[in-house]
N, C-alpha and C positions, 0 to 999 in steps of 0.2 A: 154532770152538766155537759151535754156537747159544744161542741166550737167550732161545727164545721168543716174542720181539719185534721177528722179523723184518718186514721188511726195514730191516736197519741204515745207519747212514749217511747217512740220507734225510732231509727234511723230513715232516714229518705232520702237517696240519691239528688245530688242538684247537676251536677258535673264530675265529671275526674277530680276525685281529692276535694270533694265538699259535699257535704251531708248536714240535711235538718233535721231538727226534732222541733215540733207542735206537742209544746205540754200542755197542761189544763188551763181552763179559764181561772183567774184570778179578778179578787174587786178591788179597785184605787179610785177611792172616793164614792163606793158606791158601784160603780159602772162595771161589769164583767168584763175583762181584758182578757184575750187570746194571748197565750205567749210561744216565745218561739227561741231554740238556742242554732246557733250554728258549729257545725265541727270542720274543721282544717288538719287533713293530712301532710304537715310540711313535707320539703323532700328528704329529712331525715330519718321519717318515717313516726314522728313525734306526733304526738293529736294537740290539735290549739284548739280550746271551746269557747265560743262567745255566750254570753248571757245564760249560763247553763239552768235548766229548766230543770223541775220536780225529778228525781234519780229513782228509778223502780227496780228492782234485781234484775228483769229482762234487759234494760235497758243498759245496765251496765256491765252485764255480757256482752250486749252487741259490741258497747264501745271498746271493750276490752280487745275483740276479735279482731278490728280494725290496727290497733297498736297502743302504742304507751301514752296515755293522757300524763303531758307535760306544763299546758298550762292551759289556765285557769282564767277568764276573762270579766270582772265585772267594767262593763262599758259606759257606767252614767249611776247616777246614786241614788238612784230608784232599781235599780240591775242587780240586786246580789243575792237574793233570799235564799237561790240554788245551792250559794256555793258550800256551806258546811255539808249537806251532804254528798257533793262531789270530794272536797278536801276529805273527807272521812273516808270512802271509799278507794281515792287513789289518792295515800299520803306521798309522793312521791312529785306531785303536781305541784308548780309553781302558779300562786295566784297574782297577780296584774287585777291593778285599779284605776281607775278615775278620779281626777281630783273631787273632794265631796264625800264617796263613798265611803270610808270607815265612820266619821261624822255621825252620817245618815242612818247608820247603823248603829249607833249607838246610842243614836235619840231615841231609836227602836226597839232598846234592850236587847240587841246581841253585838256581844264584842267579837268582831269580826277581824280575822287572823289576813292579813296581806305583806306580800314580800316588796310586792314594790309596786310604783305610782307610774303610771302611762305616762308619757311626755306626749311631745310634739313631733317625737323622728322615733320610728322602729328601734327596739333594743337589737343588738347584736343575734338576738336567741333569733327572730324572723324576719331580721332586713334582708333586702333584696325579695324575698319573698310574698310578704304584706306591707304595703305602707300604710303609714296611720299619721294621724293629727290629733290634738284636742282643739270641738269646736267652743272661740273662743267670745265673747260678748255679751254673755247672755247675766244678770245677776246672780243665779240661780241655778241653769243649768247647763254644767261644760261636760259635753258627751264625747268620750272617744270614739269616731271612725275609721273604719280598715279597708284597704283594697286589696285584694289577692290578684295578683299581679300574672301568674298564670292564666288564670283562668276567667280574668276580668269582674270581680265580683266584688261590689260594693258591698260592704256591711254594716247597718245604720241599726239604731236602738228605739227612737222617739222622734228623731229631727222627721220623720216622714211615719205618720199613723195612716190606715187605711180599713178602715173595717166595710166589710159586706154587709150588704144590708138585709140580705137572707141570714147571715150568721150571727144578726144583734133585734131585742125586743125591738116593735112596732114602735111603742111610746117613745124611744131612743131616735128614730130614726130623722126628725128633726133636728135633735139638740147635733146630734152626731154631723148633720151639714153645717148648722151654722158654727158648730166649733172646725170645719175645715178637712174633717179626718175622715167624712165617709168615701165609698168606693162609688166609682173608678178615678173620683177628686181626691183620695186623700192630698195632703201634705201638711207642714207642720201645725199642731194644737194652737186656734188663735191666744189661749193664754202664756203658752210656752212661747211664742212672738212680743206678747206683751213685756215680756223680760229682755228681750231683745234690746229696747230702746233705747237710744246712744251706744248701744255696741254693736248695730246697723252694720256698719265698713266690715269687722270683722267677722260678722257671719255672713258675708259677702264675697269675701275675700276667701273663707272654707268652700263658697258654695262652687267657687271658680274653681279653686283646685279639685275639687271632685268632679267636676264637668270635665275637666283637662286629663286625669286618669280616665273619660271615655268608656263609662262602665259599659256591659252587653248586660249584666243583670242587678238587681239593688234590691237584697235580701231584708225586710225589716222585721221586727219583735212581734208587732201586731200589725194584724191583719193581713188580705192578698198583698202579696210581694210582686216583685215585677221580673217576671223571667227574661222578658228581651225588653230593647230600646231603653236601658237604663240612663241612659247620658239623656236622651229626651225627656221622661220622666222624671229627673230632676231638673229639667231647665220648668215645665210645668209646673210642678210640685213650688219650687222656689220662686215661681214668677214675680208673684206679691213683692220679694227684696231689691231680686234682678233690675 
């Protein structure tokens, strides 16, 4: 099944010290999802993975060639299906969660192995380097976001969907606007808003400090991503709260 965003499986240059992978389409709820992980060269020379995507041998040669996969990122609790076969491959990897996520996972039937729980302020392994937050308000769902601080680069999971309309069925391509997430309007799932309500302020309050980090780009899970005018892109994208 294409996505698009071929070729999958692959490394792809974003910037100095950041690289994508476009894995396969996946169905949640039905609907074909494009997914997407990101990799981070800290300066220690460690690799950080967000959202890690389907692991193929080629693939984890590349990553390998890069340097030492040290952790391990599920972002939000719909974000983990990757990780056992990442942990498996590089037992050496620390895994980092989201509140939700083992939960989620085990509603799912897989017990899912994590070392520790994302907070609100970077662990000592990548401060100064990425800052992060959990965003907070929602009944349902609190997604961890990162900035890479070198290289100005937002990394979001869900809070901003955006699919192509060349990259998703005809028949979809309605449902896909009036849920808020098609291209070049994505932004967040009207029903992942509807969980919002009364916790308005504090996803308000996230939406500021990310405008305030001044992204240049704002990488997400699914769909075209935004290589420049990310801090604009999110005042758009978030207008509806703003």
């Amino acid at each position: 099944m294409t996505t698009g965003y071929e070729p999958l499986n692959t490394l792809k240059p974003v910037v100095y010290g950041v690289w994508l992978i476009d894995g396969p389409k996946i169905r949640f709820y039905g609907v074909p999802f494009s997914t997407r992980a990101t990799v981070i060269r800290l300066q220690s020379g460690d690799l950080w993975v967000h959202s890690p995507t389907k692991l193929t041998a080629g693939l984890r040669a590349e990553v390998a060639d890069l340097g030492p996969v040290k952790h391990l990122v599920a972002p939000n609790w719909i974000h983990y299906a990757g990780l056992p076969e990442w942990q498996a491959a590089f037992p050496g990897a620390v895994t980092w969660s989201a509140p939700g996520v083992v939960k989620r996972a085990e509603q799912k039937g897989l017990r899912l192995h994590v070392d520790h729980r994302l907070g609100q302020t970077a662990p000592d392994d990548w401060a100064g380097e990425i800052d992060q937050m959990i965003v907070e308000g929602s009944a349902t769902h609190r997604e961890a976001v990162f900035f890479h601080r070198p290289t100005q680069t937002l990394i979001l999971t869900d809070l901003i969907e955006n699919f192509e309309p060349q990259n998703m069925p005809l028949w979809m391509w309605p449902i896909l606007k009036l849920a808020g997430i098609l291209d070049p309007d994505g932004s967040m799932p009207r029903d992942m808003r509807a969980t919002f309500r009364g916790g308005e302020d504090q996803l308000r309050g996230a939406i500021r400090q990310m405008i305030d980090w001044a992204p240049e780009r704002v990488i997400l899970a699914h769909g075209r991503w935004f290589q420049s005018r990310g801090t604009e892109e999110l005042r758009r994208a978030f207008a509806w709260v703003l």
